[in-house]
N, C-alpha and C positions, 0 to 999 in steps of 0.2 A: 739653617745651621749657623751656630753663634762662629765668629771670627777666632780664630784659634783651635779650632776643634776640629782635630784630623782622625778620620775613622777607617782609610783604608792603608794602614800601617798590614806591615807582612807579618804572618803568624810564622812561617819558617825563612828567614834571611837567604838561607841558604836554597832555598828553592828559585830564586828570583834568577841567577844565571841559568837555570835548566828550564824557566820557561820562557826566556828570550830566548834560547837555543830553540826553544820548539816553534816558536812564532817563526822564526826565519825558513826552518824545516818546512811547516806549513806552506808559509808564502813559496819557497820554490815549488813545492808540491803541486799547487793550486796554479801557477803559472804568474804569481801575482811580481810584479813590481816591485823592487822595494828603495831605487834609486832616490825618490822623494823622502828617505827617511833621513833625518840628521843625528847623527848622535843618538840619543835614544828619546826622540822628537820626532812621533809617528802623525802630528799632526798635519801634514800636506798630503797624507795618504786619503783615499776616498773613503768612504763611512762603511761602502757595501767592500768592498776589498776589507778593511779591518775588521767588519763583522762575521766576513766569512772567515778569516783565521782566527775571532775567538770562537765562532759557533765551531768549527773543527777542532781547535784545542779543549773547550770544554767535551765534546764529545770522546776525544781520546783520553780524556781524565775519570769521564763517567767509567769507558771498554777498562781501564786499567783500575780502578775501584772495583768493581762487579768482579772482575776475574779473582784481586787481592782477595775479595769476601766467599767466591766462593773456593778457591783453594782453603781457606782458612773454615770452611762448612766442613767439606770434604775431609781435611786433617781431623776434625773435632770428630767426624763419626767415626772414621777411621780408628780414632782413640777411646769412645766410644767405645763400637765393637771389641777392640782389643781387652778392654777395660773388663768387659761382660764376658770375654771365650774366658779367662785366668779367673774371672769367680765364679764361671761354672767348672771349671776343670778342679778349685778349690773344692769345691761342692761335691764335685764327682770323687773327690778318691774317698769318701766317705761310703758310699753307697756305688758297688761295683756294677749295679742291674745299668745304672746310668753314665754310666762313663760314654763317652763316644767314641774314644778309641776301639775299645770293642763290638764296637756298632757291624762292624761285617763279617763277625763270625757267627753273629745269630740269624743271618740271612744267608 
């Protein structure tokens, strides 16, 4: 890479406090150390201690994406179905053999 050329700029600014808050989370979590840090100079830390709190922070970002997408499944059929009972119910006041509501009085 040519001199000048910086590629790992944050795409939300404001995320950058909530994922130092989570590294530290982590690190107490895992039992890790974090007296070697200075400032925000994680450099004196060991390789296998810092990779174990990104390989766990990325794993809580995967559990928290998957859930995000599938509530956002679940909403979409949900509306969905809603979508489809109201233009069959449309449907039905047209042709009374089909309505549902009176589904239990022909049985």
């Amino acid at each position: 890479m040519a001199a000048g050329q910086k590629r790992n700029t944050l795409v939300y600014a404001q995320a950058k406090k909530a994922l130092d808050q989570m590294k530290y989370e982590i690190s107490k979590e895992l039992n890790i150390d974090t007296s070697p840090i200075q400032g925000d100079y994680w450099g004196y830390m060991t390789a296998r201690d810092c990779g174990a709190i990104g390989g766990h922070m990325v794993k809580r970002m995967i559990e928290a994406a998957e859930r995000t997408l599938s509530q956002q499944a679940v909403a979409n059929v949900q509306a969905g179905f809603r979508a489809g009972i109201a233009q069959s119910n449309q449907q039905n006041t047209t042709n009374p053999n089909l309505n549902l509501n009176n589904l239990n009085q022909h049985y």
